[in-house]
mmCIF file of the N, C-alpha and C atoms, coordinates in Angstrom:
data_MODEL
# 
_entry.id   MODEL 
# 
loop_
_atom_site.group_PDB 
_atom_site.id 
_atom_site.type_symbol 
_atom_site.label_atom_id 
_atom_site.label_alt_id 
_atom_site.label_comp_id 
_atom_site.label_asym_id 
_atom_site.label_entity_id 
_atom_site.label_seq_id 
_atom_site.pdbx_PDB_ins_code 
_atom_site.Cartn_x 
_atom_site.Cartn_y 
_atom_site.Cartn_z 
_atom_site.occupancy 
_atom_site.B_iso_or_equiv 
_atom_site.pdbx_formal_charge 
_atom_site.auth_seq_id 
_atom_site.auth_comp_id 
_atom_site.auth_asym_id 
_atom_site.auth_atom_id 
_atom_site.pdbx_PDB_model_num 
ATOM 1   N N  . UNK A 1 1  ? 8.994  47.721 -19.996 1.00 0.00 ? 1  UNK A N  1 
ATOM 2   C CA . UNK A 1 1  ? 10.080 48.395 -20.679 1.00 0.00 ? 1  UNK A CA 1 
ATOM 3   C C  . UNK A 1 1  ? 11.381 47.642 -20.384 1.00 0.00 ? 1  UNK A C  1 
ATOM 4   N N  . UNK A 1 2  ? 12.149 47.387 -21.442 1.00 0.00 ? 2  UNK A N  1 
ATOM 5   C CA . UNK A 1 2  ? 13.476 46.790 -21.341 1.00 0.00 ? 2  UNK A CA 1 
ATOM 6   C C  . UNK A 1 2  ? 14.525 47.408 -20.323 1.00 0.00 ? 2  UNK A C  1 
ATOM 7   N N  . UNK A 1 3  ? 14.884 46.879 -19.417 1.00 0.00 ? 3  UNK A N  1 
ATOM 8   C CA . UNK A 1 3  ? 16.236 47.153 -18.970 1.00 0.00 ? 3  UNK A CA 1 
ATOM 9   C C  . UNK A 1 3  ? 17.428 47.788 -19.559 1.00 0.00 ? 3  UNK A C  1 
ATOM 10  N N  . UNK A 1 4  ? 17.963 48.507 -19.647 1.00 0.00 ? 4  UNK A N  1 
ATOM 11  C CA . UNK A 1 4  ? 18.982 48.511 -20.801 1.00 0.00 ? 4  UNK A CA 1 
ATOM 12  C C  . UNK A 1 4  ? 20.562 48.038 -20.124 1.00 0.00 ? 4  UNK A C  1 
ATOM 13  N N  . UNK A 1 5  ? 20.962 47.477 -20.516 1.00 0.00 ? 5  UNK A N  1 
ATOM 14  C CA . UNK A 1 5  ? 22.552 46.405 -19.705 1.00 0.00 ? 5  UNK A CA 1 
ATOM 15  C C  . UNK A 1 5  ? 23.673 46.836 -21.035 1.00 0.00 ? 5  UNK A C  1 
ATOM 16  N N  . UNK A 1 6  ? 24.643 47.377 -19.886 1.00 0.00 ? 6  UNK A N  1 
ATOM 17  C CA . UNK A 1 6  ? 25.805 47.533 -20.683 1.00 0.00 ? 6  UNK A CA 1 
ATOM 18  C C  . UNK A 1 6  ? 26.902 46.693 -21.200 1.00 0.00 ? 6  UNK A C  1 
ATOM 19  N N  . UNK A 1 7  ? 27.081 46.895 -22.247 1.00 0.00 ? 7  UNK A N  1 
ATOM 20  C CA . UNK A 1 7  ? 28.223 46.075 -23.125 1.00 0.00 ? 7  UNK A CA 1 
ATOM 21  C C  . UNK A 1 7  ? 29.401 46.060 -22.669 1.00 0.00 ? 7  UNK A C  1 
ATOM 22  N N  . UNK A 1 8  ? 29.641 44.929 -21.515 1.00 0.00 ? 8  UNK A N  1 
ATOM 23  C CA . UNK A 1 8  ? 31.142 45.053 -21.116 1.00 0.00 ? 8  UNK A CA 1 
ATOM 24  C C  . UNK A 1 8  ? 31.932 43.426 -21.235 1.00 0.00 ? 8  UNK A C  1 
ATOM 25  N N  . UNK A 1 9  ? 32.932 43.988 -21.429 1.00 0.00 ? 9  UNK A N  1 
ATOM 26  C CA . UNK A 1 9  ? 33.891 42.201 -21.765 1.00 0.00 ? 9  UNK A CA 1 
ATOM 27  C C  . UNK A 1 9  ? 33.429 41.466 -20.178 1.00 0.00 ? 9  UNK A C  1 
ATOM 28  N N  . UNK A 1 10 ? 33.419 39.808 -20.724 1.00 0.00 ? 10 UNK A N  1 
ATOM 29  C CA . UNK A 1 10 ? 33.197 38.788 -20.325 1.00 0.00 ? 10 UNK A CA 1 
ATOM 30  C C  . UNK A 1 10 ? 34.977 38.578 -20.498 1.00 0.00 ? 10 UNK A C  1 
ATOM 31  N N  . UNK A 1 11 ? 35.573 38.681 -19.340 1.00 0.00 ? 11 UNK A N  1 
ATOM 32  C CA . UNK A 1 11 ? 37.220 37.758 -19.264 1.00 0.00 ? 11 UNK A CA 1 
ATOM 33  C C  . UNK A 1 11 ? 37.037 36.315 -18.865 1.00 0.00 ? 11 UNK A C  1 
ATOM 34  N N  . UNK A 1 12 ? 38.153 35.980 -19.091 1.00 0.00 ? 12 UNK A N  1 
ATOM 35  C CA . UNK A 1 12 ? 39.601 36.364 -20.163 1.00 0.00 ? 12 UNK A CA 1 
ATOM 36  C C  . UNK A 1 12 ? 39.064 35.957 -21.718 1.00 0.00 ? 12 UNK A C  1 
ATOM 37  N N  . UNK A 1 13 ? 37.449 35.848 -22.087 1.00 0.00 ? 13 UNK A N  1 
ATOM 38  C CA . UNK A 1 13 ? 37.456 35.575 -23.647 1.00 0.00 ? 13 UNK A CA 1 
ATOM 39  C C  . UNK A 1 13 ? 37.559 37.048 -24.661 1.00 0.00 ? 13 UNK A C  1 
ATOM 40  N N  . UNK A 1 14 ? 37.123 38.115 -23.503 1.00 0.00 ? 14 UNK A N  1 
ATOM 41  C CA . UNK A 1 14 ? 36.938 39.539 -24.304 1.00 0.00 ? 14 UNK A CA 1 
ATOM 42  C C  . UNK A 1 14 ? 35.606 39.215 -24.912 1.00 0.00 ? 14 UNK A C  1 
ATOM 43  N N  . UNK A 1 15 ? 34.716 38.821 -24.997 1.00 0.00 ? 15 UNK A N  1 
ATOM 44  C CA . UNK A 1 15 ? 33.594 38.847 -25.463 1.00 0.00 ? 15 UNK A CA 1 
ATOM 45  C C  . UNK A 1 15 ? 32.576 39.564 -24.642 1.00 0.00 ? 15 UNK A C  1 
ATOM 46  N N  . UNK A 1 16 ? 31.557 40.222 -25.463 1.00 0.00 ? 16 UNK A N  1 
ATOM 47  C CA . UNK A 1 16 ? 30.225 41.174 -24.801 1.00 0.00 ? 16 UNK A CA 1 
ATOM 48  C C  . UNK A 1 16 ? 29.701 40.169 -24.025 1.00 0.00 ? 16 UNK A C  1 
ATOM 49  N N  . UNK A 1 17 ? 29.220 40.263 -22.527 1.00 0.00 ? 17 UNK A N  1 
ATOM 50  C CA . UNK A 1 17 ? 28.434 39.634 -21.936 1.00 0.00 ? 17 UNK A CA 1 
ATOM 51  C C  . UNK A 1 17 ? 27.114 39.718 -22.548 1.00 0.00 ? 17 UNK A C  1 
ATOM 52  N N  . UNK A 1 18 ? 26.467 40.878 -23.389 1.00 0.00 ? 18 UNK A N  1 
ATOM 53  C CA . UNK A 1 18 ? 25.630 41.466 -23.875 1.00 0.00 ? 18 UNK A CA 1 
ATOM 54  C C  . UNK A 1 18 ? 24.734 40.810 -25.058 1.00 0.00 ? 18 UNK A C  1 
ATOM 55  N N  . UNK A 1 19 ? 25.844 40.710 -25.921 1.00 0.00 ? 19 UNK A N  1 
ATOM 56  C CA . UNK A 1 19 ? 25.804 40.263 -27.061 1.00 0.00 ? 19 UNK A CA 1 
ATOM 57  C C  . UNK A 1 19 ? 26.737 39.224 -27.756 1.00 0.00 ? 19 UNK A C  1 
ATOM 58  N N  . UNK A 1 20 ? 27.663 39.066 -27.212 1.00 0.00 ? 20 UNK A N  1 
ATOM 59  C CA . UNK A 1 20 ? 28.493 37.897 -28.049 1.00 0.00 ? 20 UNK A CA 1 
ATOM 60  C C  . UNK A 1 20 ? 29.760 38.564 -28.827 1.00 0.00 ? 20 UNK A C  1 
ATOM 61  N N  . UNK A 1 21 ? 29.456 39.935 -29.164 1.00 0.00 ? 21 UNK A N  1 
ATOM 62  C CA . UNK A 1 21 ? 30.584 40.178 -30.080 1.00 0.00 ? 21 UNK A CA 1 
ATOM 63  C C  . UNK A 1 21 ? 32.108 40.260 -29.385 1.00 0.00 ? 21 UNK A C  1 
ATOM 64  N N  . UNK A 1 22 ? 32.960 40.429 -30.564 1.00 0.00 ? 22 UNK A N  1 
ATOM 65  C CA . UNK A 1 22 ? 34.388 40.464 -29.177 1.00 0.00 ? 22 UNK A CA 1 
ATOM 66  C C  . UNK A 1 22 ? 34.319 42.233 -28.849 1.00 0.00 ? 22 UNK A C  1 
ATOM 67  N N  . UNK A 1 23 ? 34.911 42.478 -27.848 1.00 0.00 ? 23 UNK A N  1 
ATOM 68  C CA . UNK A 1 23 ? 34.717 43.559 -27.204 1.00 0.00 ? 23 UNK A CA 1 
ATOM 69  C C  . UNK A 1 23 ? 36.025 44.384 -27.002 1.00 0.00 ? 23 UNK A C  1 
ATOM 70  N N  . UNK A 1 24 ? 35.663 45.826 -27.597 1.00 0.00 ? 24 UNK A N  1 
ATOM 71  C CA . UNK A 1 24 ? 34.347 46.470 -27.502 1.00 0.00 ? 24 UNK A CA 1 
ATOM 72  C C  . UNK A 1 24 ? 33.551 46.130 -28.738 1.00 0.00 ? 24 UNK A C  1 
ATOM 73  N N  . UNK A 1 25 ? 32.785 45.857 -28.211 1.00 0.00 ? 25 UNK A N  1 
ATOM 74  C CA . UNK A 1 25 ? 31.323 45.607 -29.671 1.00 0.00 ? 25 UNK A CA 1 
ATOM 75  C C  . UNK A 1 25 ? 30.774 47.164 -30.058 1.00 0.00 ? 25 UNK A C  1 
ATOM 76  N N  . UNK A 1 26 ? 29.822 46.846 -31.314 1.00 0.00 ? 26 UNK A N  1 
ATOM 77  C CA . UNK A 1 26 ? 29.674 48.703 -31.194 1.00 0.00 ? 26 UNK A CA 1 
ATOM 78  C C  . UNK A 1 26 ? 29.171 49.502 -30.666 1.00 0.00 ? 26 UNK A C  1 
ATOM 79  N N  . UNK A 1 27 ? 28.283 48.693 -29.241 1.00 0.00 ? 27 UNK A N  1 
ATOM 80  C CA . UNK A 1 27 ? 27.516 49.154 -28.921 1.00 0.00 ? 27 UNK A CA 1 
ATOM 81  C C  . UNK A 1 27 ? 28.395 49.701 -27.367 1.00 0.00 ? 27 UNK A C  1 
ATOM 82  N N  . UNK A 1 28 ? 29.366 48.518 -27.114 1.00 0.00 ? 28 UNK A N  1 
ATOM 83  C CA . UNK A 1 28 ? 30.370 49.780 -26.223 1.00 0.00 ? 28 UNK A CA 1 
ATOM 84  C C  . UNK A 1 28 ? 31.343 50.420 -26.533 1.00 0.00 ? 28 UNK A C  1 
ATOM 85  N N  . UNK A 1 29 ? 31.815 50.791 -27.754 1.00 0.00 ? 29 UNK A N  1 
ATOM 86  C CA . UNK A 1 29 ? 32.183 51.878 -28.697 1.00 0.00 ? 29 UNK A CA 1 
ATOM 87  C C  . UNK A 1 29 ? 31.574 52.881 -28.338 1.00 0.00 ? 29 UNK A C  1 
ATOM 88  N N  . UNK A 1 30 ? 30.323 53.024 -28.926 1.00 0.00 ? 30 UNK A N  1 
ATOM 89  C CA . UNK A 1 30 ? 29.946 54.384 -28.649 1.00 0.00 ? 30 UNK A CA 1 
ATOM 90  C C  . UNK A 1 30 ? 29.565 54.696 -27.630 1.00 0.00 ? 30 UNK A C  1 
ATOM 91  N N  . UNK A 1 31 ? 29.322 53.848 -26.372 1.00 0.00 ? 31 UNK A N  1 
ATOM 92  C CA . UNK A 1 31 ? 29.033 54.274 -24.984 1.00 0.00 ? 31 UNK A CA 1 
ATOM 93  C C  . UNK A 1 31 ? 30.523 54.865 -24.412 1.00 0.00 ? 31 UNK A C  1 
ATOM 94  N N  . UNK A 1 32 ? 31.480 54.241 -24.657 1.00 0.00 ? 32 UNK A N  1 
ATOM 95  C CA . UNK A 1 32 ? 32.398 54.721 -24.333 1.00 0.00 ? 32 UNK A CA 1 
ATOM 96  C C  . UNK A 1 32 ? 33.163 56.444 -25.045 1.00 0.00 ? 32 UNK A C  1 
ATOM 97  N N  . UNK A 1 33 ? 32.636 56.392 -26.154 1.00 0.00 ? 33 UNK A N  1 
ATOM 98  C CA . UNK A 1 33 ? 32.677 57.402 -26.819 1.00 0.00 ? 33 UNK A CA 1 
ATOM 99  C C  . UNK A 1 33 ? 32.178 58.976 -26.248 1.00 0.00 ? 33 UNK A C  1 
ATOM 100 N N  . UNK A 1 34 ? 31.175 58.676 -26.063 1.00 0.00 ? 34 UNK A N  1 
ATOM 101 C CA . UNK A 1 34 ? 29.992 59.099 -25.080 1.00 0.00 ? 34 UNK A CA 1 
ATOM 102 C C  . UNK A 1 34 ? 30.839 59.288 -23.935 1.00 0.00 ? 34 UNK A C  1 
ATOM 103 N N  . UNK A 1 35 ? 30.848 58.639 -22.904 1.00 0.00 ? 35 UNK A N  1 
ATOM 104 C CA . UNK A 1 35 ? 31.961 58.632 -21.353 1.00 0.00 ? 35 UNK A CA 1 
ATOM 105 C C  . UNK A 1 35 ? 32.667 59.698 -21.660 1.00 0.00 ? 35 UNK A C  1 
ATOM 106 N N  . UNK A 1 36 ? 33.635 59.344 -22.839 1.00 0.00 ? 36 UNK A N  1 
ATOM 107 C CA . UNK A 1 36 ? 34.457 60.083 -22.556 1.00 0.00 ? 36 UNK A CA 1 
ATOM 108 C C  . UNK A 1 36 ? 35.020 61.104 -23.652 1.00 0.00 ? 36 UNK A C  1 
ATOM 109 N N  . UNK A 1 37 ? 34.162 61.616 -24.223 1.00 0.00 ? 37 UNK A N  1 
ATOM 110 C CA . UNK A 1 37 ? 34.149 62.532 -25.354 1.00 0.00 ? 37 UNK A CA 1 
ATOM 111 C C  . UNK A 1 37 ? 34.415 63.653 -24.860 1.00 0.00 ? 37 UNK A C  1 
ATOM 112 N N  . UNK A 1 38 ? 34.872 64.395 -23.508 1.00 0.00 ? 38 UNK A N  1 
ATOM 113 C CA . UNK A 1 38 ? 35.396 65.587 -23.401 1.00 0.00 ? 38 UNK A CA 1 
ATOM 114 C C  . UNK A 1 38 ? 36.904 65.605 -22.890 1.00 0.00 ? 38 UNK A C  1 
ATOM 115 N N  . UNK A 1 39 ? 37.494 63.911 -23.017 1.00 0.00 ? 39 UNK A N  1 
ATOM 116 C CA . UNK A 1 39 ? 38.776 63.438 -23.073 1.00 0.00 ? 39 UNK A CA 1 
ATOM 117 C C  . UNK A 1 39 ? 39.295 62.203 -23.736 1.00 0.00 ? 39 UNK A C  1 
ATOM 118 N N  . UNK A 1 40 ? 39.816 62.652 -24.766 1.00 0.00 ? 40 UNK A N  1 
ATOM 119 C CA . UNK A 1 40 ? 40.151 61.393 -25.800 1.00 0.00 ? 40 UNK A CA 1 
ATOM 120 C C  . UNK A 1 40 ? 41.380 60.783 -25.368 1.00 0.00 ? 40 UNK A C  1 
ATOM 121 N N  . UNK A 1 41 ? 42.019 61.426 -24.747 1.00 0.00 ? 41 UNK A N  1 
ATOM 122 C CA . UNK A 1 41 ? 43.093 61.175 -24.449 1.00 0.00 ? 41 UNK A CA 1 
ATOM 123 C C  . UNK A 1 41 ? 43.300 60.133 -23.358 1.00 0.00 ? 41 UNK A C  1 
ATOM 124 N N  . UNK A 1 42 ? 42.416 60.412 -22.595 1.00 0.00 ? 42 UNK A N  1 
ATOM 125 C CA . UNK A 1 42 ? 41.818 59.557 -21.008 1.00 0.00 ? 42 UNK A CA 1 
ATOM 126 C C  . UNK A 1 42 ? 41.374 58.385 -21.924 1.00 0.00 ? 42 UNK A C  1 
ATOM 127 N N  . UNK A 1 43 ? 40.795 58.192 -22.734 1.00 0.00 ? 43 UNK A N  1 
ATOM 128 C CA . UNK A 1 43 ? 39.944 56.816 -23.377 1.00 0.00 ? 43 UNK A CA 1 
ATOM 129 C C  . UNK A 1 43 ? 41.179 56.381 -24.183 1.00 0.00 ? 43 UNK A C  1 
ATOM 130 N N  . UNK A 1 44 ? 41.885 56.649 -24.684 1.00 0.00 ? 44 UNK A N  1 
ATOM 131 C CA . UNK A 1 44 ? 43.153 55.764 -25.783 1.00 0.00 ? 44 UNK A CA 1 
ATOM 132 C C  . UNK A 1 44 ? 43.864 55.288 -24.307 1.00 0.00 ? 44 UNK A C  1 
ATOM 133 N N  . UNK A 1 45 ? 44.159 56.208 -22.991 1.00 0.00 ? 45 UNK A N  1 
ATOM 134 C CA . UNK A 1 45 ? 44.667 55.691 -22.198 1.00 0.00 ? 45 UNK A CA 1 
ATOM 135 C C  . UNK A 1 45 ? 44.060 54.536 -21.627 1.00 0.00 ? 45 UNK A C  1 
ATOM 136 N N  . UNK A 1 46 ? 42.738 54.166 -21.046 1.00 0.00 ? 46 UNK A N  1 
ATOM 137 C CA . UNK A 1 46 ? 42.207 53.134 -20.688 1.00 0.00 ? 46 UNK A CA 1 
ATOM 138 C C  . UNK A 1 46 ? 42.041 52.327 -21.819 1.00 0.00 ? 46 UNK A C  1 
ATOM 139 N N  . UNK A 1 47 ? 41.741 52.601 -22.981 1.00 0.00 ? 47 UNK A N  1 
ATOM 140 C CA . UNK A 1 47 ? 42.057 51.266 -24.040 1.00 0.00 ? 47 UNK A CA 1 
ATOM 141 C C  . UNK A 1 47 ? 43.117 50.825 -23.963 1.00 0.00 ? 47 UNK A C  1 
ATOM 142 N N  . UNK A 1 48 ? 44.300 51.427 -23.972 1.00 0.00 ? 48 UNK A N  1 
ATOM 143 C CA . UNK A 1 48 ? 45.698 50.632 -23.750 1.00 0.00 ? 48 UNK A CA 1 
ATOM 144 C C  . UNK A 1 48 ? 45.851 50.086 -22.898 1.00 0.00 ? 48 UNK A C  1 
ATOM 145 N N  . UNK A 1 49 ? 45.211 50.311 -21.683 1.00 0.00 ? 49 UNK A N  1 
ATOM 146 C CA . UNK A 1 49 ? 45.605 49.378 -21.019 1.00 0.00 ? 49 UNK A CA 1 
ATOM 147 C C  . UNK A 1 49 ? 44.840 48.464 -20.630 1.00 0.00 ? 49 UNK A C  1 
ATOM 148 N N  . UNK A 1 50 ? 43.249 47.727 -21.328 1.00 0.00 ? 50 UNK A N  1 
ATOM 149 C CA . UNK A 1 50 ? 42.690 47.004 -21.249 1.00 0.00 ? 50 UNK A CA 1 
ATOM 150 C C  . UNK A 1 50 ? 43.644 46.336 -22.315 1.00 0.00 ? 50 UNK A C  1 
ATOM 151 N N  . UNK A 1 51 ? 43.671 46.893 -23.564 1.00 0.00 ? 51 UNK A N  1 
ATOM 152 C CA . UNK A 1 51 ? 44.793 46.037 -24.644 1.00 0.00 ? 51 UNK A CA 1 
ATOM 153 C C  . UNK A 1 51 ? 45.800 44.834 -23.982 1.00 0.00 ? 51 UNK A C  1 
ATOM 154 N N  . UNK A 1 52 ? 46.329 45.665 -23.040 1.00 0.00 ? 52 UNK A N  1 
ATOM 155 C CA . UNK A 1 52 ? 47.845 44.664 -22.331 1.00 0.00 ? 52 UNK A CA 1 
ATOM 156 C C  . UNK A 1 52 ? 46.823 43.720 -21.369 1.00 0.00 ? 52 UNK A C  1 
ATOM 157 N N  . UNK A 1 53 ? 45.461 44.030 -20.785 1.00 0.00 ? 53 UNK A N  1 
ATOM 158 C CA . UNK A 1 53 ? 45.126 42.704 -20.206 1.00 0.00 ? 53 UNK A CA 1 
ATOM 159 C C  . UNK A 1 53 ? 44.584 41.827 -20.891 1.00 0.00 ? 53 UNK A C  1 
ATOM 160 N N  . UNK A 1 54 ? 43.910 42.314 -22.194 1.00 0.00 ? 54 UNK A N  1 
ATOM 161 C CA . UNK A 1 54 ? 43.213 41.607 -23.086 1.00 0.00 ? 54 UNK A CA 1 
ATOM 162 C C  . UNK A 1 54 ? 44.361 40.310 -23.588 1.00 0.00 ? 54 UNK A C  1 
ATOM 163 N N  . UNK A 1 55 ? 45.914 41.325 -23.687 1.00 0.00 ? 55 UNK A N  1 
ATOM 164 C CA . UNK A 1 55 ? 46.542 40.571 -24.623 1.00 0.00 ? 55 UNK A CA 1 
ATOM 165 C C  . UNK A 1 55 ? 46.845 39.055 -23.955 1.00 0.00 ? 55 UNK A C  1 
ATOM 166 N N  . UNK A 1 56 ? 47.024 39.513 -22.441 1.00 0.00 ? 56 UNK A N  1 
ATOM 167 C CA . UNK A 1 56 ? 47.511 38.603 -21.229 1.00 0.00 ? 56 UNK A CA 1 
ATOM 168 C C  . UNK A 1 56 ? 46.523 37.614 -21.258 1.00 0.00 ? 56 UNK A C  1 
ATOM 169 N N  . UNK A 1 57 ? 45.190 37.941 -21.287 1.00 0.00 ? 57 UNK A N  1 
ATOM 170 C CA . UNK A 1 57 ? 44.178 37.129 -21.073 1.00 0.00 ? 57 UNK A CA 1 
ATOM 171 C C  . UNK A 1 57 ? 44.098 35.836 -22.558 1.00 0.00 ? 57 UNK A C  1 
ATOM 172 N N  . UNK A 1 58 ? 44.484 36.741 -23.454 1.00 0.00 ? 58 UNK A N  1 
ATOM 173 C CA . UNK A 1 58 ? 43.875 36.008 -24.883 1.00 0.00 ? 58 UNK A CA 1 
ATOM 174 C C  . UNK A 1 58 ? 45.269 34.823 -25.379 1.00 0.00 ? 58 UNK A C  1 
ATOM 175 N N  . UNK A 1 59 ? 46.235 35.772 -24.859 1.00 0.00 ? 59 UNK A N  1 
ATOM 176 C CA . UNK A 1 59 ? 47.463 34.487 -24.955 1.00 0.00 ? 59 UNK A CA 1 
ATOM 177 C C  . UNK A 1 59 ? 47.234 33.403 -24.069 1.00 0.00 ? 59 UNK A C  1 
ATOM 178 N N  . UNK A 1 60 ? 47.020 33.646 -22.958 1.00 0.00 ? 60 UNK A N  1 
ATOM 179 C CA . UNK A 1 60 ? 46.711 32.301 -22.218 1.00 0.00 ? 60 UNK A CA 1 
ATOM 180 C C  . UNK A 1 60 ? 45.731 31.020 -22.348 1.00 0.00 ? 60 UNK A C  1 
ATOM 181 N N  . UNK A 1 61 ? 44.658 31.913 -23.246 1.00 0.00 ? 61 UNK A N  1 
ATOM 182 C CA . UNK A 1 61 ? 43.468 31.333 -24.121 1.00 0.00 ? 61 UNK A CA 1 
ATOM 183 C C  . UNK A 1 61 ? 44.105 30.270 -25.325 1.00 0.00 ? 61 UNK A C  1 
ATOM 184 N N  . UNK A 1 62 ? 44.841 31.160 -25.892 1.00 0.00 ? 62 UNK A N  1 
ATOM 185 C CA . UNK A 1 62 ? 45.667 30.105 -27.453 1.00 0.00 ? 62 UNK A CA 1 
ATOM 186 C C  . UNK A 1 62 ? 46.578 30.180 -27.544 1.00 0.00 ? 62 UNK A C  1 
ATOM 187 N N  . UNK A 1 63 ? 47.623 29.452 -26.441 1.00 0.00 ? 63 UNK A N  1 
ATOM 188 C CA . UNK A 1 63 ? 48.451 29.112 -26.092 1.00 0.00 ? 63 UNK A CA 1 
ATOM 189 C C  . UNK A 1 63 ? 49.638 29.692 -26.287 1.00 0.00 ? 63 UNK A C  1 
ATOM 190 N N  . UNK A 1 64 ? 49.759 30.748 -25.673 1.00 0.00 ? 64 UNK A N  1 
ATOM 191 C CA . UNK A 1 64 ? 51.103 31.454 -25.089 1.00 0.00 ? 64 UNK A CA 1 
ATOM 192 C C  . UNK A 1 64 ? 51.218 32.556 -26.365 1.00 0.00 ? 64 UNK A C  1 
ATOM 193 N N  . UNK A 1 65 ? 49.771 32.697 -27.659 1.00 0.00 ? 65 UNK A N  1 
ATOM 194 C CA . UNK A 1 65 ? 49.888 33.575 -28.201 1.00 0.00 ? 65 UNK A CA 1 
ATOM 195 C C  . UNK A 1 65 ? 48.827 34.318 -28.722 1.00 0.00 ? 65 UNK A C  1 
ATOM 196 N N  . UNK A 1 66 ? 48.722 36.222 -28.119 1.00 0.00 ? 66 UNK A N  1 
ATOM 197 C CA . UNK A 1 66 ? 47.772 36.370 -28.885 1.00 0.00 ? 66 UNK A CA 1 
ATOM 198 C C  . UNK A 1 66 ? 47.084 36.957 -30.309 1.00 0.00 ? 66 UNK A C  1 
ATOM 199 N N  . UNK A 1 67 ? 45.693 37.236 -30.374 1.00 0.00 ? 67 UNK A N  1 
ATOM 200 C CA . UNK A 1 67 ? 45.179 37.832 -31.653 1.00 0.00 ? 67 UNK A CA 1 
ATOM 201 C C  . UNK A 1 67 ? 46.173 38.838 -32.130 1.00 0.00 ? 67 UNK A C  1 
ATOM 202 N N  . UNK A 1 68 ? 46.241 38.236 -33.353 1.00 0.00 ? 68 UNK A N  1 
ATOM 203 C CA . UNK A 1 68 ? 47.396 39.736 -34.292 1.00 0.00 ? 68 UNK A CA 1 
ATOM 204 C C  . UNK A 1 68 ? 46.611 41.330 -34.437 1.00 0.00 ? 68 UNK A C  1 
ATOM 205 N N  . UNK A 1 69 ? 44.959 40.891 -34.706 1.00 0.00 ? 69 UNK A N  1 
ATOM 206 C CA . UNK A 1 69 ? 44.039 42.127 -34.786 1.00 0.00 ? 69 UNK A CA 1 
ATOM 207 C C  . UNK A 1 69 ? 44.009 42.906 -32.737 1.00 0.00 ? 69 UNK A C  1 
ATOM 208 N N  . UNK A 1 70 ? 44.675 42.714 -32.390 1.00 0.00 ? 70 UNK A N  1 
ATOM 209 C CA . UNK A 1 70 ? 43.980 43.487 -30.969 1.00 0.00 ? 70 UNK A CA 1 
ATOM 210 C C  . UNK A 1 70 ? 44.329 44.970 -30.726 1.00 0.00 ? 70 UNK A C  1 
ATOM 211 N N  . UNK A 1 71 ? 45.253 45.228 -32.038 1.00 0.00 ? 71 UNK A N  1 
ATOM 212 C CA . UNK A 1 71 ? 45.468 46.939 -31.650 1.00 0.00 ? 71 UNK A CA 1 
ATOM 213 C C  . UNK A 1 71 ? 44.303 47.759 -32.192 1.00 0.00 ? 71 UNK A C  1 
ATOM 214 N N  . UNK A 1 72 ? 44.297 47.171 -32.871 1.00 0.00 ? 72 UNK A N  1 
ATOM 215 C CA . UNK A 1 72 ? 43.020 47.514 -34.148 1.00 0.00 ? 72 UNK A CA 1 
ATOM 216 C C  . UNK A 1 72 ? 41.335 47.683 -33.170 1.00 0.00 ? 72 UNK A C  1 
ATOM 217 N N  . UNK A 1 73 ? 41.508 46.500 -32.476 1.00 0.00 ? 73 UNK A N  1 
ATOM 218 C CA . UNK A 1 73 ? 40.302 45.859 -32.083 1.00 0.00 ? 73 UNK A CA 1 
ATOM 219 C C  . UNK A 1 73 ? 40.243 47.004 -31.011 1.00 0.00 ? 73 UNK A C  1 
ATOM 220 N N  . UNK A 1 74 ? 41.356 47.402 -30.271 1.00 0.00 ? 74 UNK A N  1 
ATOM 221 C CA . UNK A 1 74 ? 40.798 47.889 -28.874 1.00 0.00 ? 74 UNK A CA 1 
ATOM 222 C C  . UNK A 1 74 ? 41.432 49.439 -28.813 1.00 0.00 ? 74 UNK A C  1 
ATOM 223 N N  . UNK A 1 75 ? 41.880 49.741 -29.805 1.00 0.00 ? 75 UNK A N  1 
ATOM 224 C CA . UNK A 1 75 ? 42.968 51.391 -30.006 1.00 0.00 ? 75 UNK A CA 1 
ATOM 225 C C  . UNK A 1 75 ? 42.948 52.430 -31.165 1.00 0.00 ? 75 UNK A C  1 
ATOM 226 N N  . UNK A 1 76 ? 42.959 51.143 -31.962 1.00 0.00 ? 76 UNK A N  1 
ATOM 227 C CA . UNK A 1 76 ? 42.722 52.114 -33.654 1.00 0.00 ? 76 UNK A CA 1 
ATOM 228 C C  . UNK A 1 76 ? 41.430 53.065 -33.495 1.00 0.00 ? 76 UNK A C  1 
ATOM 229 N N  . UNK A 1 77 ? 40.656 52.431 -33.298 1.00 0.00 ? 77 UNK A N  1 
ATOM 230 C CA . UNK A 1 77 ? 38.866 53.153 -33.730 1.00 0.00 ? 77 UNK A CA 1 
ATOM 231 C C  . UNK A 1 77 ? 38.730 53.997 -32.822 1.00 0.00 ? 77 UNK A C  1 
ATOM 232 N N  . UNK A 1 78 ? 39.531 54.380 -32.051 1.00 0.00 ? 78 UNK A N  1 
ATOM 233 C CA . UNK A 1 78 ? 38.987 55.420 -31.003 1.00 0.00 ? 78 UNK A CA 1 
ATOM 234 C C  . UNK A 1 78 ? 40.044 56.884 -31.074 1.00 0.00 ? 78 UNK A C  1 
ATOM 235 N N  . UNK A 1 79 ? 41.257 56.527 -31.963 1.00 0.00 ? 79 UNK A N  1 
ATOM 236 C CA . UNK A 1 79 ? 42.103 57.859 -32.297 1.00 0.00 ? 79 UNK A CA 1 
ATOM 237 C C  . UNK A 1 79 ? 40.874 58.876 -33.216 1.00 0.00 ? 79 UNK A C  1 
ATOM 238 N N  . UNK A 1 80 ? 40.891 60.051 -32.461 1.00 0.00 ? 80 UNK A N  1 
ATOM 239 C CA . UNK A 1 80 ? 40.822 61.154 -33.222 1.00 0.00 ? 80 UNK A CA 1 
ATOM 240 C C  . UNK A 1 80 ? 40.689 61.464 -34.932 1.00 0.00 ? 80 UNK A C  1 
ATOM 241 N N  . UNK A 1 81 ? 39.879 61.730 -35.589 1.00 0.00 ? 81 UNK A N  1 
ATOM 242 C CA . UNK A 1 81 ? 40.179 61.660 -37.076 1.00 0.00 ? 81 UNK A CA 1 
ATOM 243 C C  . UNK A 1 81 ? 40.802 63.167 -37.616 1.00 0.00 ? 81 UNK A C  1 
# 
């Protein structure tokens, strides 16, 4: 039986150690969803502030600037509908 290994960023690229995608991929989307589905508020808070290391990490990556998509990538999809 498979192991099952969680989808967490590989720094400073932000990529799934898992899978490759940039992260969160969807598969730690909804684990995180999951975590923390009886506080949304607690999860937009720890996305924001992976955001500001992501951003730190990814500017230093391409040179002193980063991805325009990273609010999107790591904040949008997890507000409340």
């Amino acid at each position: 039986m498979p192991r099952y290994r969680p989808h967490v960023a590989a720094r400073p690229s932000w990529r799934c150690r898992v899978c490759g995608a940039a992260w969160p991929c969807s598969p730690a989307r909804l684990a995180l969803l999951g975590e923390y589905r009886e506080d949304r508020t607690a999860l937009l808070f720890y996305l924001g502030t992976l955001l500001g290391e992501a951003m730190s990490d990814l500017a230093t990556l391409h040179d002193g600037v980063a991805p325009p998509d990273l609010t999107a990538r790591f904040v949008t999809w997890a507000r409340t509908r």
